[in-house]
C-alpha positions in Angstrom: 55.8 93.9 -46.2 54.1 90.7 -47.2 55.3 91.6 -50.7 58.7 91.9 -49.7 58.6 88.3 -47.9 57.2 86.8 -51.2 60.1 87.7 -52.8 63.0 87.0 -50.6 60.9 82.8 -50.7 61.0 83.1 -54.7 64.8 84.6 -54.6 65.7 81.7 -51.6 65.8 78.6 -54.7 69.2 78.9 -55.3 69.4 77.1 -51.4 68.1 74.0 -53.6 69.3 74.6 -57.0 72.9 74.4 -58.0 75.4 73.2 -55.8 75.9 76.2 -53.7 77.0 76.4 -50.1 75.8 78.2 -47.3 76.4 79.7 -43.7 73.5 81.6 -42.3 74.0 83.1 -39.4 71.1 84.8 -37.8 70.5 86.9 -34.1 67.7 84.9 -32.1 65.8 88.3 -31.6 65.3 88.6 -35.0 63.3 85.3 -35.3 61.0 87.0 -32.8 60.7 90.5 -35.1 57.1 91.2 -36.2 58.1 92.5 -39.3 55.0 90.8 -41.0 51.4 89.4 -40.2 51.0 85.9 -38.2 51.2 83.8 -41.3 54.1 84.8 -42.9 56.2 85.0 -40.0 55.2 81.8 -39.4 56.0 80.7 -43.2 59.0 82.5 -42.8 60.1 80.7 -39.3 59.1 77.0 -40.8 61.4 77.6 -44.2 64.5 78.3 -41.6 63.9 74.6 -40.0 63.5 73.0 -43.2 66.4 74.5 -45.3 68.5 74.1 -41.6 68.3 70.2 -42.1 70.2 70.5 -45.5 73.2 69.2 -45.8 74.4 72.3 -48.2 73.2 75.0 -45.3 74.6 75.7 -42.0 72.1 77.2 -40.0 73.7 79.4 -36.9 71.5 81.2 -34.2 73.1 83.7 -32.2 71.6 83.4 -28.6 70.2 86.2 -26.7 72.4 85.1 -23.8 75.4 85.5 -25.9 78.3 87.2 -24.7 79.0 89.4 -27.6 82.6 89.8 -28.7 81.2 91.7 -32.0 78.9 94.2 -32.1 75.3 93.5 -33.8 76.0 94.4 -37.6 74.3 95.7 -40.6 72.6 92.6 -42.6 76.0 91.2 -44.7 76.1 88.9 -47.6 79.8 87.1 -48.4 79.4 85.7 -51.8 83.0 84.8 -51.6 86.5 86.2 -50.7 86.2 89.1 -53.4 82.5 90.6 -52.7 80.7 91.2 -49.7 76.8 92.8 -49.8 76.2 95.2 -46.8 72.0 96.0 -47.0 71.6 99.5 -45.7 68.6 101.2 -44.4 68.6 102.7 -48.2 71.2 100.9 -49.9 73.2 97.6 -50.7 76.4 98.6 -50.8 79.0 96.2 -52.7 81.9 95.8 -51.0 85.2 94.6 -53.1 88.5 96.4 -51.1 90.3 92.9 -49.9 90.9 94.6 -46.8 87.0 95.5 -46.0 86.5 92.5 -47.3 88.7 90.2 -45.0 87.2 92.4 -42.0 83.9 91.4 -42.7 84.9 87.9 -43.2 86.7 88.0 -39.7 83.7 89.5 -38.2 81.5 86.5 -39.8 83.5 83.9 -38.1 83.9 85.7 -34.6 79.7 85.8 -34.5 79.8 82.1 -36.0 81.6 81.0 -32.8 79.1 82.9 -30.6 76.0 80.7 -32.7 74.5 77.2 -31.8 73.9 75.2 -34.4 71.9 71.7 -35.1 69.3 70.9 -32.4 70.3 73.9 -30.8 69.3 76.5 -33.2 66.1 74.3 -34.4 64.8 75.0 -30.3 65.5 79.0 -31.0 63.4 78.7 -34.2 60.6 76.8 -32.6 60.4 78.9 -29.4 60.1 81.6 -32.1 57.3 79.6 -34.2 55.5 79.2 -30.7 55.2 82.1 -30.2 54.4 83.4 -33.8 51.2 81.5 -33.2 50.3 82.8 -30.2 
């Protein structure tokens, strides 16, 4: 698992290099997933507060107290209007069909309205980190 953290750090440049835009949106209970030993989670949980200050990233944190109006998805990637990236349990699955497409996009900006952003979602991360460390 450390491994696989390793490389989604190396893969993340592209947040700084270029002039790419992004809109992260993650659930709050997955900043509390022990998916890897103490020091990577905590790696992990400190690189989500520092790219969440740049200007090129907006950072969204859905709340556990959240009234859903979307049911929790699959991991998605929207590149742009043309390709989304669904990560299966054993697949990433490109997606392309405009209509599957435009669903998922919809589905991105109904859980973007349910997210706090800013301050907000920079608490979530450090209950998260305080808890890494316990």
């Amino acid at each position: 698992m450390a491994d696989a953290v390793q490389a989604r750090l190396r893969r993340s440049r592209v947040v700084r290099e270029g002039n790419h835009r992004f809109g992260l949106l993650l659930e709050e209970a997955v900043l509390h997933y022990r998916v890897c030993d103490g020091p990577e989670l905590v790696a992990q949980l400190q690189y989500l507060q520092e790219v969440s200050t740049r200007p090129n990233v907006s950072l969204g944190i859905i709340p556990f107290t959240s009234r859903r109006t979307v049911w929790p998805l699959e991991a998605f990637y929207a590149f742009d209007e043309v390709q989304v990236a669904v990560e299966t349990l054993t697949a990433r699955v490109n997606v392309t069909a405009p209509g599957e497409v435009r669903t998922y996009l919809r589905a991105f900006a109904q859980l973007s309205r349910l997210a706090v952003y800013g301050p907000e979602a920079r608490r979530c991360l450090g209950k998260a980190l305080d808890a890494a460390t316990e």
